[in-house]
N, CA, C and O atoms as a CHARMM CRD file, in Angstrom:
* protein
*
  340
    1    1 UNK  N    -33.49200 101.81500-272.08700 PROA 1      0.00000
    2    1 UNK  CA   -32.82500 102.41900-270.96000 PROA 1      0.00000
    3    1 UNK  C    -31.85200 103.49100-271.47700 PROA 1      0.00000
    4    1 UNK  O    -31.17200 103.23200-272.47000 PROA 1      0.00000
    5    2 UNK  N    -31.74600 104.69100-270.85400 PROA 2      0.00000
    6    2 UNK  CA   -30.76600 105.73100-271.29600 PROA 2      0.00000
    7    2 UNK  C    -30.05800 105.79000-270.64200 PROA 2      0.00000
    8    2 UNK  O    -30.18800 105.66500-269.42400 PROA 2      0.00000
    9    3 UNK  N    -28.96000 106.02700-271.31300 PROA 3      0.00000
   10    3 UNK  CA   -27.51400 106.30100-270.24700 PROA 3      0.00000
   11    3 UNK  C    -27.54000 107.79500-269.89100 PROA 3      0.00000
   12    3 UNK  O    -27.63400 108.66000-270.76200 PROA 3      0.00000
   13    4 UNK  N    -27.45900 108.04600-268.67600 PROA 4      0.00000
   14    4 UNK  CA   -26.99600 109.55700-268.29100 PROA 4      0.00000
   15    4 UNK  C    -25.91900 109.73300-268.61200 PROA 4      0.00000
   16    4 UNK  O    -25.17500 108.77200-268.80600 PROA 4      0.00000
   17    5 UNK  N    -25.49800 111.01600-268.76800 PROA 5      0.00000
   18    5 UNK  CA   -24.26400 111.82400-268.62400 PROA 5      0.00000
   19    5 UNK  C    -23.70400 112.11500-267.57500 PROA 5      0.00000
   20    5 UNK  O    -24.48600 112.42200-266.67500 PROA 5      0.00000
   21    6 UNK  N    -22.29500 112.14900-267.24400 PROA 6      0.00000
   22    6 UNK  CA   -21.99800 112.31000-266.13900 PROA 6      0.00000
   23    6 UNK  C    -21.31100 113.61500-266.75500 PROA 6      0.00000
   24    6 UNK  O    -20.78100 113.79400-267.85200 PROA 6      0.00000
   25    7 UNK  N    -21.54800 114.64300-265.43200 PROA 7      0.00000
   26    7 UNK  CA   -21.73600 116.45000-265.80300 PROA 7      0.00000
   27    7 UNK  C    -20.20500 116.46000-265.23200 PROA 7      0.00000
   28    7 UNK  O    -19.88300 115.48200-264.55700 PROA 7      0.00000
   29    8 UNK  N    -19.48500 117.22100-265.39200 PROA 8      0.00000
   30    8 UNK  CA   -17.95600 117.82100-264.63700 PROA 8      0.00000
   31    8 UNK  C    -18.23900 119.27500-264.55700 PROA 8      0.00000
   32    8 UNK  O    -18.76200 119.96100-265.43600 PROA 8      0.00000
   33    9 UNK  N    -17.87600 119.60900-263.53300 PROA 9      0.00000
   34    9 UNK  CA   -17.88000 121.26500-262.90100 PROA 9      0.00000
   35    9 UNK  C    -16.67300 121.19700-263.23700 PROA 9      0.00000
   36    9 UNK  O    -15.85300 120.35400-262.87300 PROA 9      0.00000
   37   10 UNK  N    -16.41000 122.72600-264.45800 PROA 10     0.00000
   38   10 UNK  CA   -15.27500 123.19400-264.25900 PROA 10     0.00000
   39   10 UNK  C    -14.97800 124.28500-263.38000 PROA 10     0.00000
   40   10 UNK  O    -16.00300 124.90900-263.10700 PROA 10     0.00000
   41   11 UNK  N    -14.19600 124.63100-262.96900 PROA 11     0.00000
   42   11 UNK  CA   -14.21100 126.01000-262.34600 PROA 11     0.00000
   43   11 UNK  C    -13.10000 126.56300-262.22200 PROA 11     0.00000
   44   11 UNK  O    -12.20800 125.90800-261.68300 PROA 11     0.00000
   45   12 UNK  N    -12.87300 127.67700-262.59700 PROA 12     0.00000
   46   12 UNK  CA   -11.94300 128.17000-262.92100 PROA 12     0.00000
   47   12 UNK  C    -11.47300 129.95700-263.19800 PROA 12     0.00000
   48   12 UNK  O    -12.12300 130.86500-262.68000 PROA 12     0.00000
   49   13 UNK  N    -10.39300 130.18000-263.98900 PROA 13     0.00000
   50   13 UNK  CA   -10.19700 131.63200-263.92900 PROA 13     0.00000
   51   13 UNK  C     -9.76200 132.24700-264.96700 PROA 13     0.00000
   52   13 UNK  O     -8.92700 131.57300-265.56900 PROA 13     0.00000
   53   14 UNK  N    -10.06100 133.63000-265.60400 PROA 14     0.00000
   54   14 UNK  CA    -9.50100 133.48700-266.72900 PROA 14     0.00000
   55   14 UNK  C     -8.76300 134.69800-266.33500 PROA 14     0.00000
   56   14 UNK  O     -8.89200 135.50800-265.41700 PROA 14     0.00000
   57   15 UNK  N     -7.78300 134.53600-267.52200 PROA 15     0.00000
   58   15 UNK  CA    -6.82600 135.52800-267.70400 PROA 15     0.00000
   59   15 UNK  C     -6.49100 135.68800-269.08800 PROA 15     0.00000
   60   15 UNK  O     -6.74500 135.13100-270.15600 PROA 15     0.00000
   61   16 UNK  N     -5.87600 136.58500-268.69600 PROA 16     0.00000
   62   16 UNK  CA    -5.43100 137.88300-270.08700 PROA 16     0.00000
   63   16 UNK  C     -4.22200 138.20500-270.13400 PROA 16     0.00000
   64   16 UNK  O     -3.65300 138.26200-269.04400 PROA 16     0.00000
   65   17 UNK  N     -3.35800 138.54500-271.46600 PROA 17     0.00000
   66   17 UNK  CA    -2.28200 138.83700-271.63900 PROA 17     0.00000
   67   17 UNK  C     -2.17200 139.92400-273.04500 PROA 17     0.00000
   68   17 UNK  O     -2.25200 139.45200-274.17900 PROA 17     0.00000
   69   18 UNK  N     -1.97300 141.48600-272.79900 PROA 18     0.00000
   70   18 UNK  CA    -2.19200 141.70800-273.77300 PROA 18     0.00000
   71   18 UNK  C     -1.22600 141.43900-274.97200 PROA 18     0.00000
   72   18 UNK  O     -1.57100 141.04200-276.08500 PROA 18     0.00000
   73   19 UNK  N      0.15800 141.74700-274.51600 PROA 19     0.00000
   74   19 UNK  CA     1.12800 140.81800-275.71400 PROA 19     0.00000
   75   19 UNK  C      1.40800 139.57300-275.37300 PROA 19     0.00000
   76   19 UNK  O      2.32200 139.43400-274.56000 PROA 19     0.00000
   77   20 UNK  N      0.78800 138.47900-275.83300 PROA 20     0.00000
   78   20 UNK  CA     0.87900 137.03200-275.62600 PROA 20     0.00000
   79   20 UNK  C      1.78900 137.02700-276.72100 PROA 20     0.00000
   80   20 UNK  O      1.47300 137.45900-277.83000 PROA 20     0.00000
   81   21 UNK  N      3.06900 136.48400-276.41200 PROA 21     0.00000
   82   21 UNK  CA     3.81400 136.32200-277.49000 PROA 21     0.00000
   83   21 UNK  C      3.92400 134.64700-277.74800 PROA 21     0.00000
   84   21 UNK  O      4.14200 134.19600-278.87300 PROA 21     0.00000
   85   22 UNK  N      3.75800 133.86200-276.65700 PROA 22     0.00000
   86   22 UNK  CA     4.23000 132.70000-276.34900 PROA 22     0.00000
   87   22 UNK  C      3.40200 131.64900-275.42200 PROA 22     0.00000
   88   22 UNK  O      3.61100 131.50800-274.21700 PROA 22     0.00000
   89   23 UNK  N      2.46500 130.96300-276.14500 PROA 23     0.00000
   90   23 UNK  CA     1.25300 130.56100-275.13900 PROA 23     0.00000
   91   23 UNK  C      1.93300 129.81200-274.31500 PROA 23     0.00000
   92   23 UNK  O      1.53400 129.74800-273.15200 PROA 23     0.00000
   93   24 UNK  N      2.96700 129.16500-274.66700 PROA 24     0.00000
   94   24 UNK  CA     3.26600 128.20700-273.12900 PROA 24     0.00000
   95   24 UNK  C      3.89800 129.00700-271.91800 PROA 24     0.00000
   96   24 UNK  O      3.73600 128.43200-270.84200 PROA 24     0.00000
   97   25 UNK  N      4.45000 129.97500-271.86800 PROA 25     0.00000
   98   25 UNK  CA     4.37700 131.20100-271.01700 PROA 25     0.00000
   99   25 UNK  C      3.19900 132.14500-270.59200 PROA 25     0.00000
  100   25 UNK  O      3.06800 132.89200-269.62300 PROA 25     0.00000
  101   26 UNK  N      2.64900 131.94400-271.31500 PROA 26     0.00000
  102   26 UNK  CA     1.21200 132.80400-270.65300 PROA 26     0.00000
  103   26 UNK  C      0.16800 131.81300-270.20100 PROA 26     0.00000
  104   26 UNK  O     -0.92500 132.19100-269.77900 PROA 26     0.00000
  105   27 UNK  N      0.55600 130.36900-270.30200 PROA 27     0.00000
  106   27 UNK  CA    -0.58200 129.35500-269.33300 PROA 27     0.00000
  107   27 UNK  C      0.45300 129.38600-268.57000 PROA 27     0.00000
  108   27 UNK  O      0.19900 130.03500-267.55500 PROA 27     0.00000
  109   28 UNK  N      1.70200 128.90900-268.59300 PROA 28     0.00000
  110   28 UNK  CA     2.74300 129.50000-266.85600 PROA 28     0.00000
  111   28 UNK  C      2.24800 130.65500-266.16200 PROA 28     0.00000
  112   28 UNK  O      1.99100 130.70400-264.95900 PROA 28     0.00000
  113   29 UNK  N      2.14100 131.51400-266.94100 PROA 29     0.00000
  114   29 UNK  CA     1.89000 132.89400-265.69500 PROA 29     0.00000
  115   29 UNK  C      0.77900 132.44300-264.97100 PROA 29     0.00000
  116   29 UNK  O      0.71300 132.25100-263.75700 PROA 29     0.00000
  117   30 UNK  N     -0.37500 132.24200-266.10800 PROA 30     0.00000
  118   30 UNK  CA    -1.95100 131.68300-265.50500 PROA 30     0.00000
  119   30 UNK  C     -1.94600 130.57200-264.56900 PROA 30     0.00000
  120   30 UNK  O     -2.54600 130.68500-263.50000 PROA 30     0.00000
  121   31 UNK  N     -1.53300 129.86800-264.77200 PROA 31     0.00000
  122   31 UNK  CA    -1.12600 128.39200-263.96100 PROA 31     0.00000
  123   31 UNK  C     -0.42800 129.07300-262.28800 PROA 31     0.00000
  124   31 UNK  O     -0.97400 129.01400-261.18700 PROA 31     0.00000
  125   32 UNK  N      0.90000 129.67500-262.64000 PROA 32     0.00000
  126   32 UNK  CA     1.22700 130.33700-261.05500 PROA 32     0.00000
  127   32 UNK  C      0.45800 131.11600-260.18600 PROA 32     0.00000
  128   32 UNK  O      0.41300 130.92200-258.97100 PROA 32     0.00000
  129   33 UNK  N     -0.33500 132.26600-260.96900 PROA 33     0.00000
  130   33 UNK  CA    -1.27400 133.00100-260.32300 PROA 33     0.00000
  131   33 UNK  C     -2.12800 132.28100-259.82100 PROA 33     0.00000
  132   33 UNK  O     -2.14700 132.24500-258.59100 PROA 33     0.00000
  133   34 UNK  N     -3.10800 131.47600-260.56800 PROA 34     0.00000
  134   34 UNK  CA    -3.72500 130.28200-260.01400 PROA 34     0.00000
  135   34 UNK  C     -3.88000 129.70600-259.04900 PROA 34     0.00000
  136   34 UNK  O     -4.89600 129.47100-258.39400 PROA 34     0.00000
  137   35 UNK  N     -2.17500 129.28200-258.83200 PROA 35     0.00000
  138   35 UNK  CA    -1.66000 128.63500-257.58100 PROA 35     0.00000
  139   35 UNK  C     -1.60200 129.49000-256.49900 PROA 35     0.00000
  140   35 UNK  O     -2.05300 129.12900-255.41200 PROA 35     0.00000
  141   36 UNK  N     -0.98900 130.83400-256.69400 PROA 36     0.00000
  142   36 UNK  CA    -1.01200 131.73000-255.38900 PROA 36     0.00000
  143   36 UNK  C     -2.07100 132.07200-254.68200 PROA 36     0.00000
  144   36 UNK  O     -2.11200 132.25500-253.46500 PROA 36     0.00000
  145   37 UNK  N     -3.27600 132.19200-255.76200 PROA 37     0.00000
  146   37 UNK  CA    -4.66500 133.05500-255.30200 PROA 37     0.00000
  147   37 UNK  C     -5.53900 131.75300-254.66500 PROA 37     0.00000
  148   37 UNK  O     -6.06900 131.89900-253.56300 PROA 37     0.00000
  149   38 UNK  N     -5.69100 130.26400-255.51900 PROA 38     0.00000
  150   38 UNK  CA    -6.25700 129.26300-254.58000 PROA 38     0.00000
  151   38 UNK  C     -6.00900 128.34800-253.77200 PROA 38     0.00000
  152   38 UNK  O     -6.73900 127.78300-252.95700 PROA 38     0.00000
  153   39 UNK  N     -4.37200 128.14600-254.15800 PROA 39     0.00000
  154   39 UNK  CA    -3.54100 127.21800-253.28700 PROA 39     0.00000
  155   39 UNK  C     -3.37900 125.61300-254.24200 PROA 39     0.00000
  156   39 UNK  O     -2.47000 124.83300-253.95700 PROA 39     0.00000
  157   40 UNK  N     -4.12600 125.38400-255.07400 PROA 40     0.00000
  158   40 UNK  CA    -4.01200 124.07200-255.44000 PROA 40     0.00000
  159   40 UNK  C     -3.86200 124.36900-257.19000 PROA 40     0.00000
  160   40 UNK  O     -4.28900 125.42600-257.65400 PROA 40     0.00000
  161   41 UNK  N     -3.13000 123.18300-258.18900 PROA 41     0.00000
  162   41 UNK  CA    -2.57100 123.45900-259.39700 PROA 41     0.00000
  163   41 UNK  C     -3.57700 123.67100-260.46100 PROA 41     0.00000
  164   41 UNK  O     -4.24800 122.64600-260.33700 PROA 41     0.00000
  165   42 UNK  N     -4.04700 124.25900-261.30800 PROA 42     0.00000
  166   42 UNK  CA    -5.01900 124.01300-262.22200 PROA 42     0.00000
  167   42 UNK  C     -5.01400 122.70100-263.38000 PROA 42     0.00000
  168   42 UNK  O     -4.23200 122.44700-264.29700 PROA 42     0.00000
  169   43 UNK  N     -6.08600 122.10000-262.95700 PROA 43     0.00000
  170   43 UNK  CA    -5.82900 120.62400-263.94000 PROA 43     0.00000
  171   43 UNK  C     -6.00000 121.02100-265.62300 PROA 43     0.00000
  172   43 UNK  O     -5.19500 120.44300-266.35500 PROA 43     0.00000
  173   44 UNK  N     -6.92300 121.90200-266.25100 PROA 44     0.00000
  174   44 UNK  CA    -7.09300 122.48500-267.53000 PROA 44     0.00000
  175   44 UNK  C     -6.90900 124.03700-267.80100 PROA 44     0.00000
  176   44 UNK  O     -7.03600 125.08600-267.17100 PROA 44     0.00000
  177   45 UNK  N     -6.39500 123.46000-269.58900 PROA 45     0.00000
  178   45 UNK  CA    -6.47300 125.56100-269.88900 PROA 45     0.00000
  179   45 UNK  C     -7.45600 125.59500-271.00900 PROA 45     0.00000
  180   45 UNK  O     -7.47500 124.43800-271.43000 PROA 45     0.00000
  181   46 UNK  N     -7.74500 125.84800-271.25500 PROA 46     0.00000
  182   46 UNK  CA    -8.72200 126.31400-272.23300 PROA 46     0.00000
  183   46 UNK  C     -7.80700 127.70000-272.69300 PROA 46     0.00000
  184   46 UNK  O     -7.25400 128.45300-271.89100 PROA 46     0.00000
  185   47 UNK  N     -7.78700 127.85400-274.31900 PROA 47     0.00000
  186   47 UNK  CA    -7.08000 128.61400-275.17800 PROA 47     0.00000
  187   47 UNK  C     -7.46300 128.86400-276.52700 PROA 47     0.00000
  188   47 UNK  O     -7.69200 127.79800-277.10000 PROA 47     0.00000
  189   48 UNK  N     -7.61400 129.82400-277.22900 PROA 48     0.00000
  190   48 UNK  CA    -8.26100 129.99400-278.70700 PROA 48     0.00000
  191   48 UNK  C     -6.72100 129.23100-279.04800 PROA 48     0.00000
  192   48 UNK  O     -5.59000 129.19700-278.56300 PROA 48     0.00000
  193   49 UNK  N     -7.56800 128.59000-280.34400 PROA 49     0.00000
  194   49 UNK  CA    -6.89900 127.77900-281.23100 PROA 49     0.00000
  195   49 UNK  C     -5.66900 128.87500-281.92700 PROA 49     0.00000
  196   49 UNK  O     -4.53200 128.44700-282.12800 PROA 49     0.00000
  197   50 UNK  N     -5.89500 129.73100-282.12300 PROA 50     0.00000
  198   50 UNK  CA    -4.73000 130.76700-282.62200 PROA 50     0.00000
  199   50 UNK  C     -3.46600 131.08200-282.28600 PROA 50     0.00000
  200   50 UNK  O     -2.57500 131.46200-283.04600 PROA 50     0.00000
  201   51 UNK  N     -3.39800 130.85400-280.73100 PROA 51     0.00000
  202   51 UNK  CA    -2.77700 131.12200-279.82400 PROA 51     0.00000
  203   51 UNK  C     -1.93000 129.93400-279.54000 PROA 51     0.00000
  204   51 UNK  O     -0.81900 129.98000-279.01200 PROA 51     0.00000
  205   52 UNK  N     -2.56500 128.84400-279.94600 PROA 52     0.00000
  206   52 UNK  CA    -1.89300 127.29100-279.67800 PROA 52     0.00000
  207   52 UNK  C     -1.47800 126.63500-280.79300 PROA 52     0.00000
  208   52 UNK  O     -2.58800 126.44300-281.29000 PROA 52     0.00000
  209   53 UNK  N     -0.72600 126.15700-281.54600 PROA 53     0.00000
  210   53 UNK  CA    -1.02400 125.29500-282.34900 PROA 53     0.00000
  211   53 UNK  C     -1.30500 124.01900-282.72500 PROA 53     0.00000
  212   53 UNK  O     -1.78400 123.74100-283.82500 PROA 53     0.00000
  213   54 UNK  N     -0.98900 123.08100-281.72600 PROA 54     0.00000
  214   54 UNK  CA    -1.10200 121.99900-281.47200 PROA 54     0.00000
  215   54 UNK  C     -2.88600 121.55500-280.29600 PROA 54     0.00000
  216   54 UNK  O     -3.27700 122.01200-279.22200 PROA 54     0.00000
  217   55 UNK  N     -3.44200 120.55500-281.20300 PROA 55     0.00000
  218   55 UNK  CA    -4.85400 119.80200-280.48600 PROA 55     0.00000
  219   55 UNK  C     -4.06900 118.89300-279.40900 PROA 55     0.00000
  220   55 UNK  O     -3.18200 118.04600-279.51900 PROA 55     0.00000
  221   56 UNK  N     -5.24100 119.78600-277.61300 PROA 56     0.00000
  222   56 UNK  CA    -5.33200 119.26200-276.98600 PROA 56     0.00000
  223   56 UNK  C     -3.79700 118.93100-276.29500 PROA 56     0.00000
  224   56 UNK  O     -3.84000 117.71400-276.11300 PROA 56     0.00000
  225   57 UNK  N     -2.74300 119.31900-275.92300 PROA 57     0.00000
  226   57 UNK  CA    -1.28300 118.71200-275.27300 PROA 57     0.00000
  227   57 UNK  C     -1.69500 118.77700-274.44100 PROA 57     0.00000
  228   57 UNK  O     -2.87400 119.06900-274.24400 PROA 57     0.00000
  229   58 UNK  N     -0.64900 118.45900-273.42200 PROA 58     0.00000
  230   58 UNK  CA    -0.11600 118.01300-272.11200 PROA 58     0.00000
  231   58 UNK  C      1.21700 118.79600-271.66400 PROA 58     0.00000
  232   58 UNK  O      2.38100 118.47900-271.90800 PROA 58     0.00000
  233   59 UNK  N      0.79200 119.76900-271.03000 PROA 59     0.00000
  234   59 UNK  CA     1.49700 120.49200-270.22400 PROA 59     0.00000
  235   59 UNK  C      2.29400 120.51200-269.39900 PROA 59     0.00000
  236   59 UNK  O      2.02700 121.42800-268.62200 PROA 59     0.00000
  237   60 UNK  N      3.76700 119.63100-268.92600 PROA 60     0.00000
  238   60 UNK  CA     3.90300 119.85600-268.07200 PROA 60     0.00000
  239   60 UNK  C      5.61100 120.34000-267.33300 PROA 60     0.00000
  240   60 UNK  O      6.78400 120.33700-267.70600 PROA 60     0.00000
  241   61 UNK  N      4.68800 120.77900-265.88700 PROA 61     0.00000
  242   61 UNK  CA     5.62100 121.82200-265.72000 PROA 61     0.00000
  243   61 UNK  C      5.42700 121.65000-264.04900 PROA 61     0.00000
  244   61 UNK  O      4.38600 121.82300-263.41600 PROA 61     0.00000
  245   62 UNK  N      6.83700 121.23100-263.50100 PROA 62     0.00000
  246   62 UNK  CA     7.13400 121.46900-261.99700 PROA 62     0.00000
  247   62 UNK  C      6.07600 119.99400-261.69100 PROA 62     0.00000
  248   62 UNK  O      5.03500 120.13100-261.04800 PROA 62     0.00000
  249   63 UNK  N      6.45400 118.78900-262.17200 PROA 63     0.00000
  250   63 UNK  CA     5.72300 117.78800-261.95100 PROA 63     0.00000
  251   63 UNK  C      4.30900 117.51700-262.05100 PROA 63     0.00000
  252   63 UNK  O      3.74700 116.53900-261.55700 PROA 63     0.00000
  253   64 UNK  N      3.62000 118.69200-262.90300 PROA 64     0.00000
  254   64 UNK  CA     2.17800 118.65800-262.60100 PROA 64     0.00000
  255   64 UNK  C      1.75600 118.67700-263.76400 PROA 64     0.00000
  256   64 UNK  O      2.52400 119.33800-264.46300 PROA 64     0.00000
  257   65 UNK  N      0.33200 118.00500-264.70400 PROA 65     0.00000
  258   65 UNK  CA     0.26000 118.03800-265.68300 PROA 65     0.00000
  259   65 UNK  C     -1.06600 118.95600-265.77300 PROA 65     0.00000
  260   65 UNK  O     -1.86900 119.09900-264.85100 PROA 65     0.00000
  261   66 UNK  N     -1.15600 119.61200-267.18100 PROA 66     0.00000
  262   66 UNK  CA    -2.14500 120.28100-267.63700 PROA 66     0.00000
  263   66 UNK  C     -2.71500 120.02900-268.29100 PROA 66     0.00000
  264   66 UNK  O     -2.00500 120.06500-269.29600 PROA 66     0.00000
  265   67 UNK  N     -4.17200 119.57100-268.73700 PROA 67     0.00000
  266   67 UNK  CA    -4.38000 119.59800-270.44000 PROA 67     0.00000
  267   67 UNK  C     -4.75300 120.99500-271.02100 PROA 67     0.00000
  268   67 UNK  O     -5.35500 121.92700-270.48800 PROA 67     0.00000
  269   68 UNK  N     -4.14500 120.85200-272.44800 PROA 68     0.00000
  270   68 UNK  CA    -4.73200 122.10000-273.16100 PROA 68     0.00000
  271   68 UNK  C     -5.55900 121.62700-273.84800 PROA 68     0.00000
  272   68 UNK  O     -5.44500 120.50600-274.34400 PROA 68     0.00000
  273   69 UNK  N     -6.99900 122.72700-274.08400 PROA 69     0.00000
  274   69 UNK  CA    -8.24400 122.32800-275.00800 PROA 69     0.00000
  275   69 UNK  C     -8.08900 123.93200-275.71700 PROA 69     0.00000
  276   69 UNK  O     -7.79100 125.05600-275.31400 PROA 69     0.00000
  277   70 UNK  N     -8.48200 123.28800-277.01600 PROA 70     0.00000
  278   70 UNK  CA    -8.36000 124.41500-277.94100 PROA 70     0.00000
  279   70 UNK  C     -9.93500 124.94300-278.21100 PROA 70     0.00000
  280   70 UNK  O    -10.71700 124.32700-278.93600 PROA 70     0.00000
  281   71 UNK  N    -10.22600 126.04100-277.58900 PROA 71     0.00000
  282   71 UNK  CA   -11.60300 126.13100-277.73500 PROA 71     0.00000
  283   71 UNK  C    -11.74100 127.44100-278.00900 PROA 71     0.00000
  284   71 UNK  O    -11.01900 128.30100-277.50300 PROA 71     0.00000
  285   72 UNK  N    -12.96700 127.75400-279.08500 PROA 72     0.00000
  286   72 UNK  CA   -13.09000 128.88600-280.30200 PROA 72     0.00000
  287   72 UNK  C    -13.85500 129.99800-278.91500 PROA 72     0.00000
  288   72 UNK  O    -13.68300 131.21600-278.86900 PROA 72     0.00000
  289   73 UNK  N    -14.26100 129.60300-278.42000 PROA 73     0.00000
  290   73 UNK  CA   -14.87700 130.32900-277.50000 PROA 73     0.00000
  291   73 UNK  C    -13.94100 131.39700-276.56900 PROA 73     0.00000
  292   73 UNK  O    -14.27500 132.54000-276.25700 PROA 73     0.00000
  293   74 UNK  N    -13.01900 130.89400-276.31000 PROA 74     0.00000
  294   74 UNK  CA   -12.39700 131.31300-275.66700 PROA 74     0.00000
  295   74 UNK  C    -11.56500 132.92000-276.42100 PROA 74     0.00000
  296   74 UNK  O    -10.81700 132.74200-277.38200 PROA 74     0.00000
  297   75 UNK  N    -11.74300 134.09100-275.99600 PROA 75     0.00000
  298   75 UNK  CA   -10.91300 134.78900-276.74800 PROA 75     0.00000
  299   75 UNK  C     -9.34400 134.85200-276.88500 PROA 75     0.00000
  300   75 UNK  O     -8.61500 134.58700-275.93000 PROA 75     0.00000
  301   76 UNK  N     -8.90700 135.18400-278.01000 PROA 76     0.00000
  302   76 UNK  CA    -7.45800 135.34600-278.12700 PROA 76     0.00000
  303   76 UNK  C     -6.68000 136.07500-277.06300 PROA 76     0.00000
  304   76 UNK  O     -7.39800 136.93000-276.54300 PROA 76     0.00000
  305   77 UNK  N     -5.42300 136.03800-276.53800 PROA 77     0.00000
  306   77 UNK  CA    -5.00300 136.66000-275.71700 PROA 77     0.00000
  307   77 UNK  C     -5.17600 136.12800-274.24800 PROA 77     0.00000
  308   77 UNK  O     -4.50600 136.37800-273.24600 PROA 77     0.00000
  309   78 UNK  N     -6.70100 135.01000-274.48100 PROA 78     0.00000
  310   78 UNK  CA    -7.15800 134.90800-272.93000 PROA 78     0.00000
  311   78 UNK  C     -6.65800 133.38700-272.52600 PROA 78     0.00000
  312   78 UNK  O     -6.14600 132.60200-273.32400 PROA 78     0.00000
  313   79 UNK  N     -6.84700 133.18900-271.46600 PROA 79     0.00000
  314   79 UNK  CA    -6.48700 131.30300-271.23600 PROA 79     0.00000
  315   79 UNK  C     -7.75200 130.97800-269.60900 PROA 79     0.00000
  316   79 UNK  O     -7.69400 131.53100-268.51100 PROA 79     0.00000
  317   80 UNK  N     -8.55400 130.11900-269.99900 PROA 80     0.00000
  318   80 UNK  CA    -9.19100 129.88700-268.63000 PROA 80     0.00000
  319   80 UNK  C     -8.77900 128.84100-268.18400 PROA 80     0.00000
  320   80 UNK  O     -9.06800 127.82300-268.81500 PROA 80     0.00000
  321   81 UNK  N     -8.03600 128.73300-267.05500 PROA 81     0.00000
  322   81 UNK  CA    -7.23800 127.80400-266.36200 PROA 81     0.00000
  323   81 UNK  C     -8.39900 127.11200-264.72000 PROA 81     0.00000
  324   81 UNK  O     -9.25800 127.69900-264.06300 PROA 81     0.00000
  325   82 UNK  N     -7.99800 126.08600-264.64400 PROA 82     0.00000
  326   82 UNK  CA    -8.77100 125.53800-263.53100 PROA 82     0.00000
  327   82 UNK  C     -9.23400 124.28600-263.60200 PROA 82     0.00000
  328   82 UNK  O     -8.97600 123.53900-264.54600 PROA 82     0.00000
  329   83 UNK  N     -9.94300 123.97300-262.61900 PROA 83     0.00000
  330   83 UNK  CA    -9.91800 122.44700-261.85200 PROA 83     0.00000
  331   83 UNK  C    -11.27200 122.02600-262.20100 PROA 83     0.00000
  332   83 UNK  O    -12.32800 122.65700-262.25600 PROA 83     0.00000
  333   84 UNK  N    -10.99100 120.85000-262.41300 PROA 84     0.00000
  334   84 UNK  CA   -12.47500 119.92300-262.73100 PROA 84     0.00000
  335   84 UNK  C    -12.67100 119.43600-261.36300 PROA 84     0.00000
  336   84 UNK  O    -11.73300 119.09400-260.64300 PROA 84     0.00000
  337   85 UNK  N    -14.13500 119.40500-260.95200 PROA 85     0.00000
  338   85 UNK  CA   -15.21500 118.92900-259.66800 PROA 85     0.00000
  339   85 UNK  C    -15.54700 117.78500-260.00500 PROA 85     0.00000
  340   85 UNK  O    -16.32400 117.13600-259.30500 PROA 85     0.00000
């Protein structure tokens, strides 16, 4: 018998910062915009490892938590923020 996988829709938005000086300020900006444009908080950020230094934290800010995933994919400068389905 095989076990399925259970799939998660991410969905989400990315953004850009061209002087990122400070990733936990530039997933704030991403995180607020977020909030203005869909109405509800983004549960993940996705972030090049360069930009972060620390695997995977916990974000949080204004009672709401974030996880960060450090993923190579993602370009520098960028953060894709958004909600798991």
């Amino acid at each position: 018998m095989s076990k399925k996988k259970k799939l998660v829709l991410r969905i989400g938005m990315m953004w850009y910062e061209k002087d990122a000086d400070d990733a936990y300020d530039m997933i704030a900006a991403a995180a607020a915009h977020y909030f203005a444009k869909f109405g509800t908080v983004p549960q993940f950020c996705h972030i090049h490892p360069v930009m972060f230094k620390a695997n995977q934290k916990i974000v949080k800010r204004a009672g709401n938590e974030m996880k960060i995933v450090l993923d190579k994919s993602i370009r520098p400068n960028h953060a894709w923020v958004g909600v798991i389905r």
